[in-house]
C-alpha positions in Angstrom: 19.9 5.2 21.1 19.2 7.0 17.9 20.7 7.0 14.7 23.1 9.1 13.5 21.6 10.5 10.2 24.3 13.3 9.4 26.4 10.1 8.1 24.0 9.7 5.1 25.7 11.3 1.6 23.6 13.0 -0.4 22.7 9.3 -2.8 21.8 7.5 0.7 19.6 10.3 1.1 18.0 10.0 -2.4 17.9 6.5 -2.1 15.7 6.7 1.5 13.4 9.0 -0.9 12.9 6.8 -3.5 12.0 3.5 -1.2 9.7 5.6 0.6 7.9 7.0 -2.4 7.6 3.7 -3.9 6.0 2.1 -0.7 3.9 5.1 -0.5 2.8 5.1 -4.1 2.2 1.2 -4.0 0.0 1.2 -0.7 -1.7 4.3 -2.3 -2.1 1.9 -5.6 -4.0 -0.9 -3.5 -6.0 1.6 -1.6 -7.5 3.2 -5.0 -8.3 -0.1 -6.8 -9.8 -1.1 -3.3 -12.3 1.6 -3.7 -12.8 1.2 -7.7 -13.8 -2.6 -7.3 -17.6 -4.2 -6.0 -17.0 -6.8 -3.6 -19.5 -9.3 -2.8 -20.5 -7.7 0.4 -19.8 -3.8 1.3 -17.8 -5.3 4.9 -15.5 -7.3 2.6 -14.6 -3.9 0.3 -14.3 -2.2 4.2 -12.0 -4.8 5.4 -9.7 -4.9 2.5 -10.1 -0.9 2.4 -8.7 -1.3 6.3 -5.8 -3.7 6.1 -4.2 -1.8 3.1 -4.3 1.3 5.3 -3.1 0.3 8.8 -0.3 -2.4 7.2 0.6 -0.7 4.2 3.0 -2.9 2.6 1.9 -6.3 3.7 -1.9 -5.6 3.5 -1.2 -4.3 -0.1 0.7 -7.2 -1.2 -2.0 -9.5 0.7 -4.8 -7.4 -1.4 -2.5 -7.8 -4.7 -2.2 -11.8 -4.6 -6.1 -12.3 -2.8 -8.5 -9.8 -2.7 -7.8 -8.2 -6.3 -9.5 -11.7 -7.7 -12.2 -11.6 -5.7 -13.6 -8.1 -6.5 -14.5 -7.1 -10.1 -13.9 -3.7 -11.4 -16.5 -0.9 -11.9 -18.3 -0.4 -15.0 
């Protein structure tokens, strides 16, 4: 039923680590740049703002390949 962690060396672990980190630090990337952009509308920046935080990875990408053109950055 669960897995059986105490398998993992100590690289498997370090590995787990660094995956994490990197989808942690990418979601946390979109997130930011969400928040330093003007959108057209202040629901738009909320809705890009949501999907980046309740589906990290895919609302990240999604916000990387769409919603980064449509916003412009902060002066």
């Amino acid at each position: 039923m669960f897995a059986d962690f105490s398998a993992l060396s100590t690289t498997g672990w370090a590995l787990i680590l660094v995956l994490v980190g990197c989808c942690f630090s990418y979601s946390v990337w979109a997130i930011l740049d969400v928040w330093k952009r003007t959108f057209a509308s202040a629901s738009e920046k909320s809705l890009w703002m949501q999907i980046c935080i309740f589906i990290p990875i895919f609302g990240a990408t999604a916000y990387l390949f769409i919603g980064r053109n449509r916003g412009s950055k902060i002066q």
